[in-house]
C-alpha positions in Angstrom: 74.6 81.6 -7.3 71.2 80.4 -7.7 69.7 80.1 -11.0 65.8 80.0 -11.7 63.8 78.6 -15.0 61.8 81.3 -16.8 58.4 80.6 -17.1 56.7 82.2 -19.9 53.3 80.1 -19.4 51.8 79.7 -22.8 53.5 82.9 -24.4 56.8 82.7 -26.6 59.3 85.0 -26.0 61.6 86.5 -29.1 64.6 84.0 -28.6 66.4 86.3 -31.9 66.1 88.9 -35.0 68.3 89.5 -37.7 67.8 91.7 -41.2 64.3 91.4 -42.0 62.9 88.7 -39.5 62.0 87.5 -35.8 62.6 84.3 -34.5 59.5 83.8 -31.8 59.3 80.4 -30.2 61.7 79.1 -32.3 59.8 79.8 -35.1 60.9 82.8 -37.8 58.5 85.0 -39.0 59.4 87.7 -41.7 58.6 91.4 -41.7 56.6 93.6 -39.1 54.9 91.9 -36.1 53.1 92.0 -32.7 54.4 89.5 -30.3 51.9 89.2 -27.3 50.8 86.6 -25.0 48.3 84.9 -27.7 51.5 84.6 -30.2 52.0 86.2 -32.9 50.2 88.7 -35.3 51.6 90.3 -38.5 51.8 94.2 -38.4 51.4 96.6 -41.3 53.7 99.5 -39.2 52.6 102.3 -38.1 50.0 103.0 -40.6 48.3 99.7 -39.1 46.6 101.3 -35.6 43.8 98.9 -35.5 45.9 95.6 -35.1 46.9 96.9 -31.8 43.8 98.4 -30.5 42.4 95.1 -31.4 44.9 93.7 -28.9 44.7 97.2 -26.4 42.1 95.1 -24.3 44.6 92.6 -23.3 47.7 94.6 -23.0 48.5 97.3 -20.5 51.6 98.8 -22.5 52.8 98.0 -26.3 56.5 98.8 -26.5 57.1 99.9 -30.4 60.0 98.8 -31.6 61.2 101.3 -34.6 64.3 99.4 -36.3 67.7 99.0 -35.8 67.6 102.5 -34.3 64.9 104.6 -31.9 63.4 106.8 -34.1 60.2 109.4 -33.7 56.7 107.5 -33.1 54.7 109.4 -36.4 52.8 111.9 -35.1 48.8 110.7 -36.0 50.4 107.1 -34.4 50.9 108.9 -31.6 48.4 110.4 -30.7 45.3 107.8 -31.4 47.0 105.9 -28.5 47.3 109.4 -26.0 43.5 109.7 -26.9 43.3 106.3 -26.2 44.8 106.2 -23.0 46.8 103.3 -24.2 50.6 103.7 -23.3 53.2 103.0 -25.7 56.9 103.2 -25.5 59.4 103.9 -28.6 62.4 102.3 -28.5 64.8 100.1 -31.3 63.5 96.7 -31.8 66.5 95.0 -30.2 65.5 96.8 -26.9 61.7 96.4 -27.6 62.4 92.3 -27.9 64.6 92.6 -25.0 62.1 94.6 -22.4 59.2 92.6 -23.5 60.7 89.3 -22.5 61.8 90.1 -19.4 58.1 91.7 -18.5 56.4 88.7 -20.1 58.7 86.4 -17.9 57.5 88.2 -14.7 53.6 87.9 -16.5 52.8 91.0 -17.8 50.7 92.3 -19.9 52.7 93.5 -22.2 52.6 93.2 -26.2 56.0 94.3 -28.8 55.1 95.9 -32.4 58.5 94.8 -34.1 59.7 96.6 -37.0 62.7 94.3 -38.1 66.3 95.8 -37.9 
């Protein structure tokens, strides 16, 4: 079997998450967050819609990750990023860190909004 390095360039990929935190590029970072190819920005949740548009420019999908569990996108949230033409994709925050490192492996442009589980 062959095995190949992953190259994440200059990003940092979430190497772990636990009650309350992330663990991005070996550093830990409490609460909600945004992990993206420029690092790492804190996130308010999803009453804090201008963080990511901020970022939309640079990103072609955010993947929201909603907790230990998937759970319903709020409605308003939802909608200022259909409007937007921005796509977003619910789904628990261990998938969310999971998806986003493999796409930011292969270079994407892909950013995570992490609520922690």
């Amino acid at each position: 079997m062959r095995l190949n390095e992953v190259n994440y360039d200059e990003a940092k990929p979430v190497d772990g998450y636990g009650p309350g935190f992330f663990r991005i590029g070996g550093k830990v970072t409490e609460g909600a967050l945004i992990a993206h190819a420029g690092g790492v920005t804190p996130w308010g949740g999803f009453d804090d819609v201008q963080t990511l548009l901020d970022l939309a420019g640079n990103v072609d999908v955010f993947f929201i990750g909603t907790g230990a569990e998937i759970s319903h996108l709020p409605k308003a949230f939802r909608e200022t990023f259909e409007e937007a033409g921005i796509g977003i994709e619910p789904m628990s925050s261990p998938a969310a860190c999971r998806t986003y490192n493999v796409l930011l492996s292969e270079g994407r442009r892909i950013a995570a909004a992490l609520i922690p589980v």
